[in-house]
Jmol script that loads the backbone (N, CA, C; Angstrom):
load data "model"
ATOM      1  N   UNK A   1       0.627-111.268  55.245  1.00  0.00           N
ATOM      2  CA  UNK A   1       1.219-112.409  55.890  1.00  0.00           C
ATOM      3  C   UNK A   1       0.384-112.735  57.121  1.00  0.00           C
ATOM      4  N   UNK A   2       0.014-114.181  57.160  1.00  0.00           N
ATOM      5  CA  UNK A   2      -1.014-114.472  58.476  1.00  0.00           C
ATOM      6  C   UNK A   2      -0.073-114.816  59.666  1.00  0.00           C
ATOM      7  N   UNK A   3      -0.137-114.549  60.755  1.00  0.00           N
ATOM      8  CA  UNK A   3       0.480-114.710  62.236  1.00  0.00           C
ATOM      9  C   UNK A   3      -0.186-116.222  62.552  1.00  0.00           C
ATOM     10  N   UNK A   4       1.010-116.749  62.978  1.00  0.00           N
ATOM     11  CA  UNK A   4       0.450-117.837  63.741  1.00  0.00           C
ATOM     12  C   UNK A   4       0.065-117.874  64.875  1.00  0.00           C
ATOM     13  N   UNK A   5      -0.857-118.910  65.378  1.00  0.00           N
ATOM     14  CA  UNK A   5      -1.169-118.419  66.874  1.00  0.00           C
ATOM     15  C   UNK A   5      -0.200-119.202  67.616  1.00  0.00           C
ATOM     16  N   UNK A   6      -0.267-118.264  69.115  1.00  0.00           N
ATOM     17  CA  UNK A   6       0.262-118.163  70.185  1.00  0.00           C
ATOM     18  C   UNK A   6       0.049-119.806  70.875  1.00  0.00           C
ATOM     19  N   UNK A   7       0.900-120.225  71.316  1.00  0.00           N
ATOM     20  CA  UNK A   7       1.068-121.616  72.501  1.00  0.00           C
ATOM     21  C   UNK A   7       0.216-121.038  73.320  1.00  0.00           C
ATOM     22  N   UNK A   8      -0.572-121.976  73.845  1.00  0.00           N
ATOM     23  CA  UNK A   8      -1.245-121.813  75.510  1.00  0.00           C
ATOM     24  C   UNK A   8       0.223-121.944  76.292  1.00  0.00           C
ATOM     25  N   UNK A   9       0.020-121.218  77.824  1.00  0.00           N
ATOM     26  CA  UNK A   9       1.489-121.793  78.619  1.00  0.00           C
ATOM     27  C   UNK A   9       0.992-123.298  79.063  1.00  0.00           C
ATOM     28  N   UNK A  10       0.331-123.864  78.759  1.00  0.00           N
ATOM     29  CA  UNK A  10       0.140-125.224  79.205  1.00  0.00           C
ATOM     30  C   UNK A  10       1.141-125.846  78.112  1.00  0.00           C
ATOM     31  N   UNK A  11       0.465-125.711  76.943  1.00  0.00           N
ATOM     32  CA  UNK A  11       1.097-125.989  75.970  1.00  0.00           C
ATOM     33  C   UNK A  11       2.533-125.845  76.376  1.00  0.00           C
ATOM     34  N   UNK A  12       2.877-124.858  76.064  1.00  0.00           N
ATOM     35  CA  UNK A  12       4.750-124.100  76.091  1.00  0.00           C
ATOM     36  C   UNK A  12       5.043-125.507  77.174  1.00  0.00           C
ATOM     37  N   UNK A  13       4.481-125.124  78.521  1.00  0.00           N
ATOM     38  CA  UNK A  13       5.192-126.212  79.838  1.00  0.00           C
ATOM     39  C   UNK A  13       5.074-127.401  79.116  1.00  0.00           C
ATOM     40  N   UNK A  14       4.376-127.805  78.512  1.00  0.00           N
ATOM     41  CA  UNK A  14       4.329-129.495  78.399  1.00  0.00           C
ATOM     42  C   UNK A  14       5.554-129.485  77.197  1.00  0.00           C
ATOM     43  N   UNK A  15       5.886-128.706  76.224  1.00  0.00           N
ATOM     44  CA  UNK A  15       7.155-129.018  75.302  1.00  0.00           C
ATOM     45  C   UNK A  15       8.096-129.114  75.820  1.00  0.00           C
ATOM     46  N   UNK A  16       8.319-128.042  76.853  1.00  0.00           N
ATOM     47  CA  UNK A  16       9.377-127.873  77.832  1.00  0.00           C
ATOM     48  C   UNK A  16       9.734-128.953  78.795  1.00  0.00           C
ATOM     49  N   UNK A  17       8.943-129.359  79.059  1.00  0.00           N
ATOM     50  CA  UNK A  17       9.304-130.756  80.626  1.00  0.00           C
ATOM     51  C   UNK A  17      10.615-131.875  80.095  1.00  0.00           C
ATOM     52  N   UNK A  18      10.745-131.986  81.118  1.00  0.00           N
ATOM     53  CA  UNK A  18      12.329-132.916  80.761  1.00  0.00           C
ATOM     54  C   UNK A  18      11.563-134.241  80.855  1.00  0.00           C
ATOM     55  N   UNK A  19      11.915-134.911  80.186  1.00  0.00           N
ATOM     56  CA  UNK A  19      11.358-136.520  79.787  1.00  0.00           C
ATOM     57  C   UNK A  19      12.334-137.749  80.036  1.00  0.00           C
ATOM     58  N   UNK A  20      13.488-137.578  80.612  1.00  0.00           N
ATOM     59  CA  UNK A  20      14.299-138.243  80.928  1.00  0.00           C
ATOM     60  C   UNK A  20      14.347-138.283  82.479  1.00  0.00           C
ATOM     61  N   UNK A  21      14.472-139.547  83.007  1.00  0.00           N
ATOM     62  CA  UNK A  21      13.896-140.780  82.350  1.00  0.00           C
ATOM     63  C   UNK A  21      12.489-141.212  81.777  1.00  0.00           C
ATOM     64  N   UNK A  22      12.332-142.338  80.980  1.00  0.00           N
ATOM     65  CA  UNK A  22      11.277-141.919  80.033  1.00  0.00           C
ATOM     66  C   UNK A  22      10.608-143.242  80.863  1.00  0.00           C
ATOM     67  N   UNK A  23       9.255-143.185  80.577  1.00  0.00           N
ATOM     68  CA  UNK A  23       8.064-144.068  80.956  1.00  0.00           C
ATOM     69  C   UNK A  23       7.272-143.547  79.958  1.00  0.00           C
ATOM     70  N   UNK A  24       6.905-144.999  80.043  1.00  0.00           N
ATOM     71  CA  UNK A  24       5.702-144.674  78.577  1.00  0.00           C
ATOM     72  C   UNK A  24       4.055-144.897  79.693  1.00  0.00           C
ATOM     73  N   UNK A  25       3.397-144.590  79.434  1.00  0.00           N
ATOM     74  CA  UNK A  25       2.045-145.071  79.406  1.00  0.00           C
ATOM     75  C   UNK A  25       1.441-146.098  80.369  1.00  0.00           C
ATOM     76  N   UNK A  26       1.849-147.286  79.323  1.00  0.00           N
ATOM     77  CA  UNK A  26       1.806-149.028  79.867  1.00  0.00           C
ATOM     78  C   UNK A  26       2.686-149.083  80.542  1.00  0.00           C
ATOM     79  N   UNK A  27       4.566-148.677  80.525  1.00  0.00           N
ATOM     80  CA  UNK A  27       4.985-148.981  82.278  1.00  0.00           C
ATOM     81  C   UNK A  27       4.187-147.894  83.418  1.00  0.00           C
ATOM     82  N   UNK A  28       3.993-146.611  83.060  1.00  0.00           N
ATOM     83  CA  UNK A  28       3.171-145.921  84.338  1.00  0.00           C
ATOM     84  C   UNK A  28       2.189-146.695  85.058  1.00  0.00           C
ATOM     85  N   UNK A  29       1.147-147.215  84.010  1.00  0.00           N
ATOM     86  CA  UNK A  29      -0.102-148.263  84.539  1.00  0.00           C
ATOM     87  C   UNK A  29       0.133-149.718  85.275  1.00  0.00           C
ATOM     88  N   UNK A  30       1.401-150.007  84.981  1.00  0.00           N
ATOM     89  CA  UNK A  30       2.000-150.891  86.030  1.00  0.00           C
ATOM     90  C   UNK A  30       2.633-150.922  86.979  1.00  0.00           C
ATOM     91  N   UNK A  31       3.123-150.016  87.432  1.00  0.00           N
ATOM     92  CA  UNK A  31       4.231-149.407  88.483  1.00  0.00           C
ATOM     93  C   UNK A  31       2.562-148.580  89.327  1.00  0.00           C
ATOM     94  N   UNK A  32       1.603-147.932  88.742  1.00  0.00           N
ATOM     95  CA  UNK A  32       0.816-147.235  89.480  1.00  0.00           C
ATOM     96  C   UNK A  32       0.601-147.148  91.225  1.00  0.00           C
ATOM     97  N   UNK A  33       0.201-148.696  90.820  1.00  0.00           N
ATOM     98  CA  UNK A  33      -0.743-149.013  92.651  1.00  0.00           C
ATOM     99  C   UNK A  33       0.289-148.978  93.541  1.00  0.00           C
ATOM    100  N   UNK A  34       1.413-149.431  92.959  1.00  0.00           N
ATOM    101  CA  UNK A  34       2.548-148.688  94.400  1.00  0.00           C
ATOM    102  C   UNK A  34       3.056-147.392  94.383  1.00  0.00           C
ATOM    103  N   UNK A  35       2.893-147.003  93.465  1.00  0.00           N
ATOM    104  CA  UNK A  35       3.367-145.630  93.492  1.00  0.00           C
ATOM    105  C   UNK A  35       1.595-144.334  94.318  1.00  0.00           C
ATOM    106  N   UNK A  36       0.791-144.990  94.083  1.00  0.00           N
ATOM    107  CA  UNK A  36      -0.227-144.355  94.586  1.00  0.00           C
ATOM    108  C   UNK A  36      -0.234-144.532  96.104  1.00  0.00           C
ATOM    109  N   UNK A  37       0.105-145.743  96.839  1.00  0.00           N
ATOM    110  CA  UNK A  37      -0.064-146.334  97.530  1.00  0.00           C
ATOM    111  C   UNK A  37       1.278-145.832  98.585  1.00  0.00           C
ATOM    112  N   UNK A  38       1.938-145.502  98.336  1.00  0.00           N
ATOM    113  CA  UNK A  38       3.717-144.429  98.831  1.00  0.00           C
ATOM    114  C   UNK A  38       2.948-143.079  99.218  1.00  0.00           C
ATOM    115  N   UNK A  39       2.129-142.551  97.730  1.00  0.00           N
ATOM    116  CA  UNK A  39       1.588-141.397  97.455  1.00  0.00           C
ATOM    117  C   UNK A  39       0.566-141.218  98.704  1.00  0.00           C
ATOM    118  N   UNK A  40      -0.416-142.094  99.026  1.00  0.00           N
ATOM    119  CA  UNK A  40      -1.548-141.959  99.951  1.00  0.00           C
ATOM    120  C   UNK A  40      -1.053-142.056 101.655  1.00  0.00           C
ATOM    121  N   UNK A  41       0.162-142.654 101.364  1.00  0.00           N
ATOM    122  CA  UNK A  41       1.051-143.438 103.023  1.00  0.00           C
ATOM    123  C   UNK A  41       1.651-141.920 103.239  1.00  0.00           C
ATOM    124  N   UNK A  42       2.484-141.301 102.491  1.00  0.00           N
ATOM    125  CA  UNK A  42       3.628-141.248 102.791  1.00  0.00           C
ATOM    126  C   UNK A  42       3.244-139.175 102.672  1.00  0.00           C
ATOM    127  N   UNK A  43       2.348-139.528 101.694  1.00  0.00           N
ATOM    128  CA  UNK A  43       1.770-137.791 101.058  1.00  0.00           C
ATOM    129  C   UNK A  43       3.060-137.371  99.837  1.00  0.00           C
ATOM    130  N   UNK A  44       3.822-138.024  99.845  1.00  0.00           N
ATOM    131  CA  UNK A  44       5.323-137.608  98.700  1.00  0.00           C
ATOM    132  C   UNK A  44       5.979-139.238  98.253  1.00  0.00           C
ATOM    133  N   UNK A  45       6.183-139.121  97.193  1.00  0.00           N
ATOM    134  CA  UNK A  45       7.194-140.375  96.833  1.00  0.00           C
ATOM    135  C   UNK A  45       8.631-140.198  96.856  1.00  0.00           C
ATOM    136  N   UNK A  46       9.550-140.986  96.586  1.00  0.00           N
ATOM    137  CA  UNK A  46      10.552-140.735  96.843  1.00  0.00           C
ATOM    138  C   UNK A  46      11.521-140.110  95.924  1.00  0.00           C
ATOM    139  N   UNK A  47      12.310-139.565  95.198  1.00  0.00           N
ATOM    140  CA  UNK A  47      13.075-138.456  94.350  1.00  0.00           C
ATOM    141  C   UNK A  47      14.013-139.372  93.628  1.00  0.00           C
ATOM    142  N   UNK A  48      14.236-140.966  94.001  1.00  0.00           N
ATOM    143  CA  UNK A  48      15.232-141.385  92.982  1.00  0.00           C
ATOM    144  C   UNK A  48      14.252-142.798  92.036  1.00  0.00           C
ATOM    145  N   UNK A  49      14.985-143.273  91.083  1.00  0.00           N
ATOM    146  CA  UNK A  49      14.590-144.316  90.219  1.00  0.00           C
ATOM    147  C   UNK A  49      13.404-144.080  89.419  1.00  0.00           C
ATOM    148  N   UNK A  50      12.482-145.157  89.791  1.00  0.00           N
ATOM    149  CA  UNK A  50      10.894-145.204  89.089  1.00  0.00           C
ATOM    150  C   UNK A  50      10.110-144.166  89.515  1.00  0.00           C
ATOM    151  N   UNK A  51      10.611-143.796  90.767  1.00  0.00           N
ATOM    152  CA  UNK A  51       9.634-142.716  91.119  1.00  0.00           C
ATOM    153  C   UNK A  51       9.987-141.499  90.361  1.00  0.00           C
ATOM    154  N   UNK A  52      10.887-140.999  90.061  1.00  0.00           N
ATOM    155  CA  UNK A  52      11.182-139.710  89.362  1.00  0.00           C
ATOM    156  C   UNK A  52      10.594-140.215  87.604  1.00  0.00           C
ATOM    157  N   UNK A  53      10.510-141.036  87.373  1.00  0.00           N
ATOM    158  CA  UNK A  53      10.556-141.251  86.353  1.00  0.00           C
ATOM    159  C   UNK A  53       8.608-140.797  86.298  1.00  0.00           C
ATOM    160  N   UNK A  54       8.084-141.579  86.973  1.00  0.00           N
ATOM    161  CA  UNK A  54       6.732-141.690  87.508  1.00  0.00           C
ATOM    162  C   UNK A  54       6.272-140.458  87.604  1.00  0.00           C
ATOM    163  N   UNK A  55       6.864-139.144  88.400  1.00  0.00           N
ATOM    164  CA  UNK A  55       6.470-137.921  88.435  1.00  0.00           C
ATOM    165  C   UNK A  55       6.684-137.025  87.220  1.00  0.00           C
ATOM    166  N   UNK A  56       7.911-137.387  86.378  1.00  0.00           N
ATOM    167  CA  UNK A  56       7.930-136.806  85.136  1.00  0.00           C
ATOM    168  C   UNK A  56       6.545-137.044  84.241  1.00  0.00           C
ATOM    169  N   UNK A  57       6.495-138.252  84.024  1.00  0.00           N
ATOM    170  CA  UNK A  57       5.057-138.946  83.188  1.00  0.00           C
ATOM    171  C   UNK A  57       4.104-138.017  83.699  1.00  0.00           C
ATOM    172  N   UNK A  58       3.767-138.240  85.156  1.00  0.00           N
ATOM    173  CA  UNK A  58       2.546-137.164  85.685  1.00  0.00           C
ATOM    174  C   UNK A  58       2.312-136.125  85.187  1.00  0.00           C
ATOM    175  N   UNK A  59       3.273-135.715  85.145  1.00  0.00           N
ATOM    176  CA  UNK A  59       3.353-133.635  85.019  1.00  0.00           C
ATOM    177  C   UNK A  59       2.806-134.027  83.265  1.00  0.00           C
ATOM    178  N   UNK A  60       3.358-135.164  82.736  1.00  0.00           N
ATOM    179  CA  UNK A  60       3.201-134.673  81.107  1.00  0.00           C
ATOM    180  C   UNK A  60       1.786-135.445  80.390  1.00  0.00           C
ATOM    181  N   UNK A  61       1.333-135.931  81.390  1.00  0.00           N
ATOM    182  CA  UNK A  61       0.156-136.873  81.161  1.00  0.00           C
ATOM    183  C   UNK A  61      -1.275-136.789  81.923  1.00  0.00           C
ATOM    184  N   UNK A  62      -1.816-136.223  81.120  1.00  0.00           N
ATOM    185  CA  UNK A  62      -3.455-135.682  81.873  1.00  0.00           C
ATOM    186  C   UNK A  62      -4.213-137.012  82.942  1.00  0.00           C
ATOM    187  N   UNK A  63      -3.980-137.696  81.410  1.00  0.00           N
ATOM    188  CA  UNK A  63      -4.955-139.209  81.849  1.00  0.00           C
ATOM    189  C   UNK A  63      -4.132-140.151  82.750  1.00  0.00           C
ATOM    190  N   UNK A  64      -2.896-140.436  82.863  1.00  0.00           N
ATOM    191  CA  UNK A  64      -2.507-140.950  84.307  1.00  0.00           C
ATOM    192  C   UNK A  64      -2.078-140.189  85.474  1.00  0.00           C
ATOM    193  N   UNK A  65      -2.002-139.118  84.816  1.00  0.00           N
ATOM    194  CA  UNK A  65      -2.524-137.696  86.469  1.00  0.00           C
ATOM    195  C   UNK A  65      -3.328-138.125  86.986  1.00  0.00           C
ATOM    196  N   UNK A  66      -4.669-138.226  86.031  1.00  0.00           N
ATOM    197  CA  UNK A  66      -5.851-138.365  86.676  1.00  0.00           C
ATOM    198  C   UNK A  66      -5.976-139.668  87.486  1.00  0.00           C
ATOM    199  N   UNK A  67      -5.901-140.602  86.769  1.00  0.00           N
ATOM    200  CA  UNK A  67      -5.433-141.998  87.334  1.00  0.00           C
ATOM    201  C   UNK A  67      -5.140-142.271  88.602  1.00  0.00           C
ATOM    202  N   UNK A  68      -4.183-141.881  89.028  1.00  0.00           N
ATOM    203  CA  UNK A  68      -2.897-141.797  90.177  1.00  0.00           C
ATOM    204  C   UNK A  68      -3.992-140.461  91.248  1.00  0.00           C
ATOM    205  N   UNK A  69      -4.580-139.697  91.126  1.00  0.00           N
ATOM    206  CA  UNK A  69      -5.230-138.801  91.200  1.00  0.00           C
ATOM    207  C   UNK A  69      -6.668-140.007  92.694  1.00  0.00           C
ATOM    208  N   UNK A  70      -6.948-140.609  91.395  1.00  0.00           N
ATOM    209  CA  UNK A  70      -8.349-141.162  91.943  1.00  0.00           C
ATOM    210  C   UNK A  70      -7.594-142.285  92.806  1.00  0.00           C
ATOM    211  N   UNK A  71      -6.969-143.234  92.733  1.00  0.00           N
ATOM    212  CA  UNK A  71      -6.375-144.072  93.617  1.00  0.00           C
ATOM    213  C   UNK A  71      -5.776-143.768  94.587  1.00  0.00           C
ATOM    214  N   UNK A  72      -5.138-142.317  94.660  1.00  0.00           N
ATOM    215  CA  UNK A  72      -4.804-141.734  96.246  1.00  0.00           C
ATOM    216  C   UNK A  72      -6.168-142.055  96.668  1.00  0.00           C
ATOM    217  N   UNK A  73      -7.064-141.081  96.175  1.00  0.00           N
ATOM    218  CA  UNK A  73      -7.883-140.560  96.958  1.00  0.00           C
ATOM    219  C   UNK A  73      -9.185-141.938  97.662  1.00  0.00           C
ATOM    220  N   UNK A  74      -9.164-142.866  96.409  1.00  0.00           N
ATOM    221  CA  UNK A  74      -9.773-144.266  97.290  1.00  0.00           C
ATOM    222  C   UNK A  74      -8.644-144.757  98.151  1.00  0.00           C
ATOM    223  N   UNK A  75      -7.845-144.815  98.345  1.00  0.00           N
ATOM    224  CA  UNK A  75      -7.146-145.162  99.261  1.00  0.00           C
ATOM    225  C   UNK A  75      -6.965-144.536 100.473  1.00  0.00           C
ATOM    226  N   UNK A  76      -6.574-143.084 100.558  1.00  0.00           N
ATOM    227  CA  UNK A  76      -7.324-142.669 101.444  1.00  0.00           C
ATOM    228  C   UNK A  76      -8.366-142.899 102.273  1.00  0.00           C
ATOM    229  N   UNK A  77      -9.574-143.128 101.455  1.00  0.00           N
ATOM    230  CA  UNK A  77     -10.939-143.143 102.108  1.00  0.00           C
ATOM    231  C   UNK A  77     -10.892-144.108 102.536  1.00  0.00           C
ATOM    232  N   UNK A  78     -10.369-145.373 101.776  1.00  0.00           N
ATOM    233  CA  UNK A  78     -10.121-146.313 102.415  1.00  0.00           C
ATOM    234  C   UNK A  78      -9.456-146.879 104.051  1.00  0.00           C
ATOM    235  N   UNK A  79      -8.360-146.001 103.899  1.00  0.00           N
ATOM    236  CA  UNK A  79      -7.630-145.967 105.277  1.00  0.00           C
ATOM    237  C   UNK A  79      -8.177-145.028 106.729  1.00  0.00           C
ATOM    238  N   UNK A  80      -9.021-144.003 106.364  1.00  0.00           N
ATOM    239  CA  UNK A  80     -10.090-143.215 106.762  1.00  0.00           C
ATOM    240  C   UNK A  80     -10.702-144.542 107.426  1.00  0.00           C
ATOM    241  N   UNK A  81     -11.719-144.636 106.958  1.00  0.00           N
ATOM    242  CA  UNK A  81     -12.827-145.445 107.229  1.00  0.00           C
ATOM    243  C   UNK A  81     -12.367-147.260 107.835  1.00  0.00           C
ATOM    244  N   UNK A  82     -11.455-147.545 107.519  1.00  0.00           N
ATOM    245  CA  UNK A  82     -10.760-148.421 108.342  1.00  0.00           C
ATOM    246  C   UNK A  82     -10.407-148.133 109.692  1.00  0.00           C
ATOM    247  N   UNK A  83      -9.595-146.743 109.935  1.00  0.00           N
ATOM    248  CA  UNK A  83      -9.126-146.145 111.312  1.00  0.00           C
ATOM    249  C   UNK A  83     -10.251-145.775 111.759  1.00  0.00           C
ATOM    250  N   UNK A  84     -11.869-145.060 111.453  1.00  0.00           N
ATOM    251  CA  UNK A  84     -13.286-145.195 111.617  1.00  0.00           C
ATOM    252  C   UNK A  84     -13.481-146.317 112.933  1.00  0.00           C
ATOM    253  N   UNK A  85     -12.862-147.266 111.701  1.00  0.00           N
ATOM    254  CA  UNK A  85     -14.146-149.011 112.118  1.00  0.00           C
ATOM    255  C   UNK A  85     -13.686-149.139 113.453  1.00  0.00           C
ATOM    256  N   UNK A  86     -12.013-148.906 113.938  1.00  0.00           N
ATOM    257  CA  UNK A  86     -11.099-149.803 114.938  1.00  0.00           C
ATOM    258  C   UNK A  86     -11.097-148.620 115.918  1.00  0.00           C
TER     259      UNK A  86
END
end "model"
wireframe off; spacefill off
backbone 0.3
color backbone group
């Protein structure tokens, strides 16, 4: 009898994550720039509505991790180098 293989724990965590409330994809990519933009102001978003919904997606989604990821971080630099200029 052959053994199946073992889950990565990445794997295991990502079956596991609670998905409610649900965001797909295309609403994450629209809701983004303010939610990055809370994210870069504020360093935390806020715990009720779109935003929880928004952090669920994160945790379960590489490619708008990453996303949300790079737009802090130009924004940041952005606000950096603005407080720089003045």
């Amino acid at each position: 009898m052959s053994r199946s293989p073992s889950l990565s724990p990445q794997v295991q965590d990502r079956l596991l994550l609670r998905t409610e409330p649900w965001l797909s994809c295309e609403d994450c990519f629209e809701l983004m720039d303010g939610f990055a933009e809370v994210l870069a102001r504020d360093g935390q978003a806020g715990r009720a509505g779109v935003d929880l919904a928004m952090e669920l997606h994160l945790r379960g989604c590489p490619g708008c991790f990453e996303e949300v990821e790079s737009l802090v971080a130009l924004l940041r630099e952005d606000a950096a180098a603005s407080r720089a200029a003045h």
